[in-house]
C-alpha positions, 0 to 999 in steps of 0.5 A: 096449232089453229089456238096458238094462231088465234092467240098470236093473232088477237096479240097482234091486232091488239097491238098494231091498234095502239100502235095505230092510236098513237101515230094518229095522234102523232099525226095530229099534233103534226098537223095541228088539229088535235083540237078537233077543230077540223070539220068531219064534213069535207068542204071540197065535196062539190068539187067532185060532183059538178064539172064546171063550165064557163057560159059565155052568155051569161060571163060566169063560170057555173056548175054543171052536175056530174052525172053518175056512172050509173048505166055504165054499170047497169049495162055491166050488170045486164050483160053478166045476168045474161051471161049467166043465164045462158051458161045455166040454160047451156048446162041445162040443154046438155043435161037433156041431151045427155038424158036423150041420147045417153044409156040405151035399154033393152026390153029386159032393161039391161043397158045396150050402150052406155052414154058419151063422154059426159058421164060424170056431168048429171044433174 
């Protein structure tokens, strides 16, 4: 079964790629840019870094940079390093607790009680 996938599914890709060739150039022609005279380097990129902002000191309009969302996500990342940390060292303190207070032993070394709940979690 796992062979007919593999062969229905390199068919399909093989198509849907042509299938895909095609409407770009169909695109293309539509649009006028078969010619490759479109520059592949967007020309609105600074419309997307700068804010812009009207000095009324100077009477212009001038750009201010963006600035990027970078302790945002470094906030983010910080918090769920912690979190992290916290349920590893969570885990870690049951385990030793488990170890602590779990099966008990006689002088012989045969096991008076056994350990809670929490059998089945050992690390």
């Amino acid at each position: 079964m796992n062979g007919l996938f593999g062969i229905f599914l390199s068919i399909w890709a093989t198509c849907f790629l042509e299938s895909w060739k095609k409407k770009q150039r169909n695109i293309q022609y539509y649009w006028n840019c078969g010619d490759n005279s479109f520059s592949p380097q967007d020309e609105r990129a600074d419309d997307f870094k700068f804010y812009f902002f009207y000095n009324e000191d100077t009477d212009s309009l001038e750009k201010i940079p963006k600035a990027p969302h970078f302790w945002r996500r470094k906030m983010r990342q910080t918090l769920s390093f912690f979190m992290i940390i916290l349920v590893a060292v969570t885990i870690i303190m049951f385990s030793r607790l488990k170890g602590l207070f779990g099966a008990k032993k006689d002088a012989d070394g045969n096991v008076i009680r056994k350990a809670g709940p929490y059998d089945w979690f050992i690390i």
